[in-house]
VEXDREN-2710 file (C-alpha; in Angstrom, 1 decimal):
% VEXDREN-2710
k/r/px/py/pz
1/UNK/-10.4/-19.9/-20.8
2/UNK/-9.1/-23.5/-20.4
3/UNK/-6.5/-23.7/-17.9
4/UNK/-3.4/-26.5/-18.5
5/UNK/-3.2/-29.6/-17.2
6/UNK/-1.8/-28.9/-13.4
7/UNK/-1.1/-25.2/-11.3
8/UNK/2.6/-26.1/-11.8
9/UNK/2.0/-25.0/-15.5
10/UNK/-0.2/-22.9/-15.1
11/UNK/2.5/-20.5/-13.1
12/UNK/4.9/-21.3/-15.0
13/UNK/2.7/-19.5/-17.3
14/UNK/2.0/-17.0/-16.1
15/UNK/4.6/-15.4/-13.9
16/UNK/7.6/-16.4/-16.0
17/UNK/6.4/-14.1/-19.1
18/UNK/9.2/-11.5/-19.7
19/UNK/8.8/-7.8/-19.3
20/UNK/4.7/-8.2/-18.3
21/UNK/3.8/-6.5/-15.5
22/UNK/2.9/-7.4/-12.1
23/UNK/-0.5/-6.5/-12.4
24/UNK/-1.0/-8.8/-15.9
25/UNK/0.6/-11.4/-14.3
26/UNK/-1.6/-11.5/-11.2
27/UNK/-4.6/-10.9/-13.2
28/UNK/-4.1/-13.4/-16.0
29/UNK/-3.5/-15.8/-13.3
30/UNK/-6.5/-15.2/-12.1
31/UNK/-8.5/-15.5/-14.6
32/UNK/-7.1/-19.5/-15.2
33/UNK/-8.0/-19.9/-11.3
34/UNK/-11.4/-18.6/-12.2
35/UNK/-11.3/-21.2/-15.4
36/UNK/-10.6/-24.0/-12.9
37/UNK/-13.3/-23.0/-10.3
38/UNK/-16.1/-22.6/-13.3
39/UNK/-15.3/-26.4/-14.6
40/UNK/-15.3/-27.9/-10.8
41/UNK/-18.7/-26.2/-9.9
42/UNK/-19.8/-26.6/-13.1
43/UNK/-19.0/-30.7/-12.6
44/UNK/-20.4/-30.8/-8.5
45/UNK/-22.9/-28.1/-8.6
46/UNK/-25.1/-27.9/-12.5
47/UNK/-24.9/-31.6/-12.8
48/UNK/-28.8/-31.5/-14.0
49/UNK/-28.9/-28.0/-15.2
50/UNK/-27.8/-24.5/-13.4
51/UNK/-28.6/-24.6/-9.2
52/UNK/-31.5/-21.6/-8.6
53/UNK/-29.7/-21.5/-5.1
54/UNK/-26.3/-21.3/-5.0
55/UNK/-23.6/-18.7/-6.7
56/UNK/-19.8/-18.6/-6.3
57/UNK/-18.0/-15.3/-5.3
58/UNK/-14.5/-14.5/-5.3
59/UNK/-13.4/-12.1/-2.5
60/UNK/-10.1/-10.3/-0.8
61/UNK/-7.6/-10.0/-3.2
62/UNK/-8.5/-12.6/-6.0
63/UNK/-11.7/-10.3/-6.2
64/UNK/-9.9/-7.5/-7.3
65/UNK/-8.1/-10.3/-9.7
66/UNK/-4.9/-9.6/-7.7
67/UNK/-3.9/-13.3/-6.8
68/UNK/0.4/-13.9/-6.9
69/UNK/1.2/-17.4/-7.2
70/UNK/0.5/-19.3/-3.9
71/UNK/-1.7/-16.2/-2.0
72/UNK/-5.3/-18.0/-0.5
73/UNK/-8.0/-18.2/-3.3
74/UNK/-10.3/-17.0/-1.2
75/UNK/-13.9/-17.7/-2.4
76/UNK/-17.7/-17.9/-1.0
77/UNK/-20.3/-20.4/-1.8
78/UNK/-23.3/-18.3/-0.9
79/UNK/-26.9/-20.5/-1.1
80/UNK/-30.5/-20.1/0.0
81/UNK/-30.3/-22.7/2.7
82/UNK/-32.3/-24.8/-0.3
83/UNK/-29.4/-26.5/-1.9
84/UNK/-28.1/-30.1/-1.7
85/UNK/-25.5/-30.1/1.0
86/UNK/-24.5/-33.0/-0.2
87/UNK/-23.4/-30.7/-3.9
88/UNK/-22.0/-28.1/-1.3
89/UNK/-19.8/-30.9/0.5
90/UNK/-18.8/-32.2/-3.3
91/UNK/-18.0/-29.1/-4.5
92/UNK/-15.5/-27.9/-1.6
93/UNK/-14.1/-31.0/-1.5
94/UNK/-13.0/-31.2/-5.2
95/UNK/-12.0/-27.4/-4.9
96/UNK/-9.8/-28.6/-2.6
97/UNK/-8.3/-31.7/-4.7
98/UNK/-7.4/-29.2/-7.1
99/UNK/-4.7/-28.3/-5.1
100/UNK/-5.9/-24.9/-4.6
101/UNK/-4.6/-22.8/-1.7
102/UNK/-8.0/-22.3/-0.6
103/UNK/-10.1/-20.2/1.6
104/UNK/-13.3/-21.1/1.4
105/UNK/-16.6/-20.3/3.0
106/UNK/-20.3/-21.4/2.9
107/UNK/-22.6/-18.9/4.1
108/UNK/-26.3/-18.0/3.5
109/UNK/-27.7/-14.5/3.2
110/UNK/-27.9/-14.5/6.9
111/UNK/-25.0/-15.9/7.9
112/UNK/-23.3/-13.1/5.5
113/UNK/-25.3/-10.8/7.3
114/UNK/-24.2/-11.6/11.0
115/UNK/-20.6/-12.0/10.3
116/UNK/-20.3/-8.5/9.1
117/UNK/-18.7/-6.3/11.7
118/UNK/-16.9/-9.6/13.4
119/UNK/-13.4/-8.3/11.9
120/UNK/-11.8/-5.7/9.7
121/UNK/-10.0/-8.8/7.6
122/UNK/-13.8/-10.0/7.3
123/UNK/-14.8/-6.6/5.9
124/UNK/-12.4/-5.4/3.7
125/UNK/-12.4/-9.5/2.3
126/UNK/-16.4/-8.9/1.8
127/UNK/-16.0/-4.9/0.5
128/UNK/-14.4/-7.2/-2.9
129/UNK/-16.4/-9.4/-4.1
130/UNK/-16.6/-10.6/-7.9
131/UNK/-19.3/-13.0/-9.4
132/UNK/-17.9/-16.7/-10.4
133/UNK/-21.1/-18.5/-11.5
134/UNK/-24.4/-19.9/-10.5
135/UNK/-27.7/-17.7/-9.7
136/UNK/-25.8/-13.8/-9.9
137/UNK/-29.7/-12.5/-8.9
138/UNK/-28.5/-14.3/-5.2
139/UNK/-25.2/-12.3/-5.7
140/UNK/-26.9/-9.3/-6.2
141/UNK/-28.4/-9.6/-4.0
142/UNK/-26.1/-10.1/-1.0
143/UNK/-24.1/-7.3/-2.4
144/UNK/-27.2/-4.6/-3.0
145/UNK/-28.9/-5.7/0.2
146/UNK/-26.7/-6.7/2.8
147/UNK/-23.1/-5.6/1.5
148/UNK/-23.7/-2.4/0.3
149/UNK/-26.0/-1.4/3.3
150/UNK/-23.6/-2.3/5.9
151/UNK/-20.9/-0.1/4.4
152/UNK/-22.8/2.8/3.7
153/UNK/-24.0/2.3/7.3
154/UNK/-20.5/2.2/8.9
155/UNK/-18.1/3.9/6.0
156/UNK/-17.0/6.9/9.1
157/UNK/-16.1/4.0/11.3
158/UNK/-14.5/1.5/9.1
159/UNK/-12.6/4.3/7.2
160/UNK/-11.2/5.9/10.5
161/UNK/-10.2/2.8/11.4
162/UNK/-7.8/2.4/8.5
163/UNK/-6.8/5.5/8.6
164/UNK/-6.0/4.7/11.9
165/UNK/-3.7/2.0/11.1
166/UNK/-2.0/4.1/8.0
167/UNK/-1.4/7.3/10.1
168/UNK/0.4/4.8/13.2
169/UNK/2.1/3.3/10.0
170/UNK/3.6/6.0/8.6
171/UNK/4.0/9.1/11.3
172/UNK/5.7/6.0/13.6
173/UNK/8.9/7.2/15.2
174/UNK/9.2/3.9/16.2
175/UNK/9.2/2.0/12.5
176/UNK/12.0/2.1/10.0
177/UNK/11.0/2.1/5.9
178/UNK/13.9/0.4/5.4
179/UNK/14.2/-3.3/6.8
180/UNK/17.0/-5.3/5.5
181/UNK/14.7/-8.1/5.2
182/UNK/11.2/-5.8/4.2
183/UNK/8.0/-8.2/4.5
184/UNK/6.4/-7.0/0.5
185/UNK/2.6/-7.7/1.6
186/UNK/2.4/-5.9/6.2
187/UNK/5.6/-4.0/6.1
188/UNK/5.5/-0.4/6.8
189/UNK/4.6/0.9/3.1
190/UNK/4.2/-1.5/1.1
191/UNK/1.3/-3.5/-0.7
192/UNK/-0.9/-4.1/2.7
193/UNK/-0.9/0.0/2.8
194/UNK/-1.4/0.7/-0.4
195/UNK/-4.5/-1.4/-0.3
196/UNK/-6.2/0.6/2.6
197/UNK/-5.8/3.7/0.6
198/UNK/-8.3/1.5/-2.0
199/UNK/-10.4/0.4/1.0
200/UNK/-10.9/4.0/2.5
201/UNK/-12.3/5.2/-1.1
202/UNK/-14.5/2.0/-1.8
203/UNK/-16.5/2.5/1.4
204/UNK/-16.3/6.2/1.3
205/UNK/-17.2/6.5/-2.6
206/UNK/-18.0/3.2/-3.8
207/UNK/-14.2/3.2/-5.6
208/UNK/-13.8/-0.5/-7.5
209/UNK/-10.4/-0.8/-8.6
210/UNK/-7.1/1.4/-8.1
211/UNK/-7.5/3.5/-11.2
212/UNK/-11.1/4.9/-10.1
213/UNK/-8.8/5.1/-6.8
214/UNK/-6.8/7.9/-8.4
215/UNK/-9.7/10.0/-9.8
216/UNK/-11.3/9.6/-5.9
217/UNK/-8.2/10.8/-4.3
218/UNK/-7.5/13.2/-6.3
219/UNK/-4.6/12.1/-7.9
220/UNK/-3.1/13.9/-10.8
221/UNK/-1.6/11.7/-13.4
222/UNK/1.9/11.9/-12.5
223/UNK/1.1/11.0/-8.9
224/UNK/-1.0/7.9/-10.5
225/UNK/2.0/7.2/-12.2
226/UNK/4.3/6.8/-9.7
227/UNK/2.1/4.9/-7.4
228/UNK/1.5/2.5/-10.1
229/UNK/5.4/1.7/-10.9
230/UNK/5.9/1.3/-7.0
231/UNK/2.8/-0.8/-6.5
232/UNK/3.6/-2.6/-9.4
233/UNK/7.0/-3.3/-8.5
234/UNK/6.5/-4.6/-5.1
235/UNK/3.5/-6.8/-6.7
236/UNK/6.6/-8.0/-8.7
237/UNK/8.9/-8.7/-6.3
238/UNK/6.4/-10.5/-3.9
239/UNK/5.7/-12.9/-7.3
240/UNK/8.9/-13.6/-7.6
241/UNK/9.7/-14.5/-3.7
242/UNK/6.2/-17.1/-3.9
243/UNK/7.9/-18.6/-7.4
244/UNK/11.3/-19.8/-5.9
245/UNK/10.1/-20.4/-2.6
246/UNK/7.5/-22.6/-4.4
247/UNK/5.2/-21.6/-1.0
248/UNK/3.7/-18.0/0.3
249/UNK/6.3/-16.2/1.7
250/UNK/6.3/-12.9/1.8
251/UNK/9.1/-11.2/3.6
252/UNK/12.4/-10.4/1.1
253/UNK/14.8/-12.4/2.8
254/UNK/18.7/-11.9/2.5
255/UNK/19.4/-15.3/0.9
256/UNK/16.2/-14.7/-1.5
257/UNK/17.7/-11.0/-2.7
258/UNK/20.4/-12.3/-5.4
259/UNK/18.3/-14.8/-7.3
260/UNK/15.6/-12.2/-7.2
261/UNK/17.7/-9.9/-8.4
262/UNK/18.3/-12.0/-11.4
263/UNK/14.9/-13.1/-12.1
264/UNK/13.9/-9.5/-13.0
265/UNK/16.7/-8.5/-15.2
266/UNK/19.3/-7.0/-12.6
267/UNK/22.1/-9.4/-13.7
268/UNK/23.9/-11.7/-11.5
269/UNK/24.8/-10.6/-7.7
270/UNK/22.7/-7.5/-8.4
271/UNK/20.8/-7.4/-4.7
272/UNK/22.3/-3.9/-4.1
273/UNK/20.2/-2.6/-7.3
274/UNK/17.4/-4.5/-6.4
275/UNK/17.3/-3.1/-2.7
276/UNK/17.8/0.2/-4.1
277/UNK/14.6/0.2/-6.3
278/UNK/12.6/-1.7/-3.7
279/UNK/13.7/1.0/-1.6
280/UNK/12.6/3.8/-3.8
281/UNK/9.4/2.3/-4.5
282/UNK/8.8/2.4/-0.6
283/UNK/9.5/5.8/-0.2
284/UNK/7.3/6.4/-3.1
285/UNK/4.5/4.9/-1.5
286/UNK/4.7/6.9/1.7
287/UNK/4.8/10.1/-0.3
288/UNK/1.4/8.6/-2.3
289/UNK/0.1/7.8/1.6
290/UNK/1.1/11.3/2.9
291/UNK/-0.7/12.8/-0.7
292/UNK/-3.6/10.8/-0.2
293/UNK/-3.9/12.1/3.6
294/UNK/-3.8/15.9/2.3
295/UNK/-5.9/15.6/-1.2
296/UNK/-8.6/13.7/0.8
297/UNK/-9.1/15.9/3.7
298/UNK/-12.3/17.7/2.6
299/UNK/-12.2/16.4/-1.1
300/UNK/-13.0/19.9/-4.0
301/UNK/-15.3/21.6/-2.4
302/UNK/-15.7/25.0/-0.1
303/UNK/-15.1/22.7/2.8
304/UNK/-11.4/22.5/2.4
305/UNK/-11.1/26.4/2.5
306/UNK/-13.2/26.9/5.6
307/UNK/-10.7/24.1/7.3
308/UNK/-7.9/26.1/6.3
309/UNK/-9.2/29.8/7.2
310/UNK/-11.1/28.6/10.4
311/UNK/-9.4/25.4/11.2
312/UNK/-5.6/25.8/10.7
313/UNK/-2.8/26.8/13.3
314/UNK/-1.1/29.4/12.1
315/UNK/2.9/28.8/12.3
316/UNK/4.6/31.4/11.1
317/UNK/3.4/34.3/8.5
318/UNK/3.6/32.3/5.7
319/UNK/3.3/28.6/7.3
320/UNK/0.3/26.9/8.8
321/UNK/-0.9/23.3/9.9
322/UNK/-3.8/21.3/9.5
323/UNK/-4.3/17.9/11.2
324/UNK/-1.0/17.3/11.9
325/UNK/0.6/18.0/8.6
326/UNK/2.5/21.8/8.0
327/UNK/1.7/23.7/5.1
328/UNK/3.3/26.8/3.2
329/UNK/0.8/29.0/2.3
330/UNK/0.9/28.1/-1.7
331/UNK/0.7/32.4/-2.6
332/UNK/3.8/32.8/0.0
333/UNK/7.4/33.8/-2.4
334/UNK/10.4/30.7/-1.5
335/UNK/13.1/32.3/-0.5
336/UNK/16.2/33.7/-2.5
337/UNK/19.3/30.7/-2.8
338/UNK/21.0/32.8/0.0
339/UNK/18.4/32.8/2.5
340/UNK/17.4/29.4/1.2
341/UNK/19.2/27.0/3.8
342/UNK/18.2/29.1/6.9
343/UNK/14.3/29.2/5.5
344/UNK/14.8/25.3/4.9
345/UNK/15.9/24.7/8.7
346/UNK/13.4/26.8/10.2
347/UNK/10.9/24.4/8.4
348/UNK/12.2/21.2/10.3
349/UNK/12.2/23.7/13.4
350/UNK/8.7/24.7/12.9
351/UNK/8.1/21.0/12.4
352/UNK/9.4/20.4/15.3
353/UNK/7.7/22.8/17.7
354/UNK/4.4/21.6/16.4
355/UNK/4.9/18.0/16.1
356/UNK/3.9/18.3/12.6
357/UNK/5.0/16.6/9.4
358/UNK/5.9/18.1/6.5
359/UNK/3.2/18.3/3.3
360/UNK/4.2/16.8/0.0
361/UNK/3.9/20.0/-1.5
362/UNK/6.7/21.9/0.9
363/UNK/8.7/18.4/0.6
364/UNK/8.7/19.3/-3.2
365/UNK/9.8/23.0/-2.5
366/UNK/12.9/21.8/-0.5
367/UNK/13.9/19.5/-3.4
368/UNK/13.7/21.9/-5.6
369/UNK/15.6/24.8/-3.3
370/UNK/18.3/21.6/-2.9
371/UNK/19.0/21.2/-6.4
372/UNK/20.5/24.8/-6.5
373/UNK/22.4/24.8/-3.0
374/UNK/25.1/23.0/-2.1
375/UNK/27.1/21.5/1.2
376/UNK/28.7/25.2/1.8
377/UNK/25.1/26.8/1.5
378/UNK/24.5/25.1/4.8
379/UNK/28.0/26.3/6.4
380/UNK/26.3/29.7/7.9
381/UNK/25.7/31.0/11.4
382/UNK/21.8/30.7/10.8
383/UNK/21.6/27.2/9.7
384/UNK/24.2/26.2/12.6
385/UNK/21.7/27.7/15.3
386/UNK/18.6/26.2/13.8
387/UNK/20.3/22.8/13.6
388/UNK/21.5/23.1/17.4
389/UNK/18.1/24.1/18.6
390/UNK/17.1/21.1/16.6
391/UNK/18.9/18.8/18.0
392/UNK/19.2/19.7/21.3
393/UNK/15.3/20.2/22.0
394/UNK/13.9/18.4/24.4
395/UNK/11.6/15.3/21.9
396/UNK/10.8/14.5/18.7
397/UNK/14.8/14.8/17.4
398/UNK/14.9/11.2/15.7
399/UNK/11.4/11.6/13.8
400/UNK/12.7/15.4/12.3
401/UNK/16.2/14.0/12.0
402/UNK/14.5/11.2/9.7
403/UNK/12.5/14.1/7.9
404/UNK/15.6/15.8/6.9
405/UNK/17.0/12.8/5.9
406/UNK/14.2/11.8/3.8
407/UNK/14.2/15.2/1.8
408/UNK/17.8/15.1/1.4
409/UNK/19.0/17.8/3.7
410/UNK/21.0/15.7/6.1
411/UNK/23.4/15.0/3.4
412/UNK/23.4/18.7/2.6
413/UNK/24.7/19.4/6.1
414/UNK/26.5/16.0/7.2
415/UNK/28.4/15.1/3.2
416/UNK/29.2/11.9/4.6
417/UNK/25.8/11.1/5.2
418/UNK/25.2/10.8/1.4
419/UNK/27.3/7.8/0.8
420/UNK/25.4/5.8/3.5
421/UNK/21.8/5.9/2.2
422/UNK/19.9/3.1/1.8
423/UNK/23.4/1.5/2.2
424/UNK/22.8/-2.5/3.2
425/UNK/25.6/-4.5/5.5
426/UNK/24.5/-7.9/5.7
427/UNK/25.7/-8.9/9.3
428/UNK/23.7/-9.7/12.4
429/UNK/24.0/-5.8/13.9
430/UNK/21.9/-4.5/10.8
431/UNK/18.1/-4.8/10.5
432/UNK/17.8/-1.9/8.7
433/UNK/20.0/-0.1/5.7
434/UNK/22.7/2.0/7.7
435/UNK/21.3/5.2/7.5
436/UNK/18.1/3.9/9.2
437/UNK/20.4/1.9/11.6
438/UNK/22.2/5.2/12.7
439/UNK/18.6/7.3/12.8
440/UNK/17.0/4.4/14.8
441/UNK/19.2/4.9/17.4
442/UNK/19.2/8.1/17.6
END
């Protein structure tokens, strides 16, 4: 592939196509990078013929061939510790003249080997690597000797420890989804978590890309789906915030929201659509997060039924929870549309009581008892107790509170909630959307 003349063009390129994709963007960009990195080591590195002792590897994000328009090119000149320093020095230099946003580092098999462990960002950069050029038997090895070793040695630790960080993400009372000014790559839900989901698999299953992600997790194909438009349309976004900004920047900022709006086909002073799809893909990623913690307890095997028949709290008859998250028994009848909001409540309640959070498969039941109730359903003796003990026990009222919000039943029983989700005010007293605004401070 032979990139054009300067990176100016080559963006241009390939983020201004109409109607591609995020991910064929970001790929197809980095396969030009890739072009430009083959000709320069090519031209510092096999000036007399190929170098037996030095490769190039890609890593972190450009790996995966994931690179938006001014994200780090993070790459690794890995040698024997027989190679010209001097054709090391040339090389990094002239990456660097290329204007490249680089992160480069030079490291032998040792050195690889005793920075492993230093950091998490270290890791997960490492847990991606891709062959560039040069001796790939040296890139095999480091990744069949030392790589793959390492992870296979420390997959419990290193995948507790990002399911660490995704469970303080997304069961935070304490975090709101819905930022007026969202950051697309760290926020809560957003690319960042979407990617430890990817690195969980890859060290627990050996996972290389997000569509053998799907078929690890167990992910049916309407769940891959939706993750996919969300990912993809936050990967979008974030593109679009790095081409007018001409620099990385990652957070959606107010003054940004309009001309990104129009960029990807909202129309003119369009930021209220845009916010409302970012929005939805955000909430679709926590339901992917919350989907992924429940299809990958035990993976399909008899351990997930001993969990459940020796493991589980039992709730209620016909509810029980497991590791935090509350479960209707799946062979349990729903309830007739007149006992429907009072069984609905009691759910929260149960919630509640247990500091639990609701699976995605009892989530799915209340949508689907909502769509046949409406605002009087909730207007009943049983629903006004339940709601009272709710909000008058003693903790945990703003995180259920949110719950209900989030599955549509504070609308049911407050109308004039409705109107006010994922509403933005763009004054100095909102960070959030109002309805988070009014749930934060509760």
């Amino acid at each position: 592939m032979t990139p054009p003349a300067n990176l100016s063009a080559l963006r241009t390129l390939c983020f201004k196509e109409e109607g591609a994709t995020g991910f064929t963007q970001a790929e197809r960009f980095s396969g030009y990078i890739d072009a430009v990195l083959l000709a320069i080591y090519a031209d510092a590195i096999d000036t007399g013929g190929p170098d037996p002792d030095i490769c190039l590897v890609a890593l972190g994000g450009y790996g995966r061939k994931e690179l938006c328009p001014f994200s780090d090119v993070d790459i690794i000149l890995l040698h024997t510790g027989k190679s010209s320093e001097q054709k090391i020095a040339h090389a990094v230099r002239n990456f660097w003249d290329a204007g490249l946003i680089l992160g480069c580092v030079v490291r032998t098999l040792r050195e690889v080997r005793s920075i492993l462990g230093s950091d998490l960002a270290t890791d997960t950069a490492l847990l991606q690597t891709r062959y560039l050029a040069g001796n790939k038997q040296l890139f095999e090895t480091c990744v069949h000797q030392i790589l793959k070793p390492y992870f296979q040695r420390h997959r419990k630790g290193i995948s507790a420890l990002l399911k660490s960080q995704l469970r303080n993400a997304v069961f935070s009372a304490k975090q709101a989804l819905f930022c007026i000014e969202p950051d697309l790559k760290n926020g809560l839900c957003t690319l960042r978590d979407c990617q430890r989901m990817l690195w969980i698999e890859t060290v627990r299953h050996g996972v290389g890309s997000f569509q053998d992600f799907y078929t690890s997790a167990y992910f049916s194909g309407s769940d891959a789906s939706a993750f996919t438009a969300a990912y993809d349309f936050l990967l979008k976004v974030r593109i679009q915030i790095h081409m007018l900004c001409e620099r990385r920047i990652d957070v959606l900022e107010t003054a940004l929201q309009d001309p990104v709006a129009r960029e990807l086909g909202f129309g003119p002073n369009a930021a209220g659509k845009l916010m409302e799809k970012l929005f939805t893909a955000i909430r679709t990623v926590r339901t992917s997060i919350m989907l992924f913690f429940e299809q990958t307890g035990g993976g399909r095997s008899i351990i997930p039924v001993i969990r459940k028949s020796f493991g589980a709290t039992r709730v209620s008859p016909d509810d029980y929870m497991l590791d935090g998250i509350l479960y209707h028994h799946e062979k349990a009848p729903l309830p007739s549309d007149a006992e429907a909001a009072a069984w609905i409540l009691q759910r929260f309640r149960n919630a509640q009581m247990f500091q639990a959070t609701l699976s995605v498969a009892l989530s799915n039941s209340i949508h689907g008892l909502l769509s046949r109730l409406s605002p009087p359903d909730f207007h009943t003796p049983a629903v006004d107790r339940l709601f009272s003990e709710i909000i008058s026990h003693d903790t945990d009222v703003g995180r259920i509170i949110s719950a209900m919000h989030d599955c549509g039943v504070l609308a049911a029983l407050i109308p004039a909630f409705g109107p006010l989700t994922c509403k933005v005010e763009y004054d100095s007293a909102h960070e959030y959307t109002v309805d988070q605004h009014i749930l934060l401070t509760l």
